[in-house]
C-alpha positions as CSV (number, residue, x, y, z in Angstrom):
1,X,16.5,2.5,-17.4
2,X,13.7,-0.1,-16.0
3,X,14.2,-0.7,-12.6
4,X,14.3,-4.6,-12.3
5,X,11.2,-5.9,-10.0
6,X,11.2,-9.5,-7.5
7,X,8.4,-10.7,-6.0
8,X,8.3,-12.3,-2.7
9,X,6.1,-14.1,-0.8
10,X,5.3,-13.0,2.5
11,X,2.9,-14.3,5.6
12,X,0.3,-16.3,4.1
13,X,1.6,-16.3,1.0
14,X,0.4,-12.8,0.0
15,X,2.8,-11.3,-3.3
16,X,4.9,-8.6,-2.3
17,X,6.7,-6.8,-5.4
18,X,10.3,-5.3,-4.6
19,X,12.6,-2.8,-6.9
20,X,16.0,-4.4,-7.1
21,X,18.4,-1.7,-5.6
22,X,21.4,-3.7,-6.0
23,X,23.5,-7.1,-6.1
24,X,26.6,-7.5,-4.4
25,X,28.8,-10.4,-3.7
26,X,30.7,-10.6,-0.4
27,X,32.6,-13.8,0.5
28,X,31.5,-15.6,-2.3
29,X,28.3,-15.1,-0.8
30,X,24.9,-13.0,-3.0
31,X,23.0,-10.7,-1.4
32,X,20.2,-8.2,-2.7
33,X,19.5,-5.0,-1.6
34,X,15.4,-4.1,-2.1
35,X,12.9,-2.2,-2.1
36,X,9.3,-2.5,-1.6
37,X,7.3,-1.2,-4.3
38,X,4.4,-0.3,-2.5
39,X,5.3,1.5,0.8
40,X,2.9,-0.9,3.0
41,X,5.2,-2.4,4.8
42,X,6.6,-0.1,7.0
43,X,9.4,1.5,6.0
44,X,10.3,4.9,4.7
45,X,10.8,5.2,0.7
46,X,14.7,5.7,1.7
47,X,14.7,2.1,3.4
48,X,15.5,-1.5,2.2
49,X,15.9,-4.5,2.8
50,X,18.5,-7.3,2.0
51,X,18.1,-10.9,1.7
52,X,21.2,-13.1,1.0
53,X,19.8,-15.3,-2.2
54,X,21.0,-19.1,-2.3
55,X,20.4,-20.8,-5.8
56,X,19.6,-24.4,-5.2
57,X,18.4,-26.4,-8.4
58,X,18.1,-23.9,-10.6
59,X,15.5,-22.1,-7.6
60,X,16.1,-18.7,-5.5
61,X,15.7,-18.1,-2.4
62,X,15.8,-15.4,-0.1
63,X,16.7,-14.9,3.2
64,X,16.5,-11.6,5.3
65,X,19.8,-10.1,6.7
66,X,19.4,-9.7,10.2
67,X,22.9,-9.8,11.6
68,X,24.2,-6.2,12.3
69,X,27.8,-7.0,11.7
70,X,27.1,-8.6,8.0
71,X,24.6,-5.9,7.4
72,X,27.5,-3.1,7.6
73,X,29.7,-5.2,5.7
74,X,26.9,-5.2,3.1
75,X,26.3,-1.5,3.4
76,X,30.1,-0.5,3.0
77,X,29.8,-2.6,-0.5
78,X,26.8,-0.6,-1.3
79,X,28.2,2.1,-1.2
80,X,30.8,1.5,-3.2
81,X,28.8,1.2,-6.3
């Protein structure tokens, strides 16, 4: 199976590809769980990264998880799957 691939934008606009690990939904809310392709960015090839992805006019957009609390509510869905 092909692993599905984002790409984000980061500081100054620089492309950064991600492998899509998974999609959950959790209070009616989206969030993705990814993965950098390339492993510049600091993180071990066992971590990710989850954004919570608003679709406004037919756009997406990302936004990092940062709250603890949600983020465990995220990772109890993951692991679910």
């Amino acid at each position: 199976m092909k692993e599905s691939i984002v790409t984000l934008y980061g500081e100054n606009n620089q492309e950064i590809d991600f492998y899509v690990d998974a999609e959950i939904e959790l209070d009616e809310e989206c969030y993705m769980v990814l993965r950098p392709v390339k492993e510049d960015l600091g993180l071990s090839p066992d971590e990710a990264l989850v954004f919570r992805v608003d679709y406004i006019d037919g756009e997406s957009n990302f936004e990092l998880v940062e709250d603890d609390d949600l983020l465990n509510l995220i990772t109890e869905e993951y692991n679910k799957q």
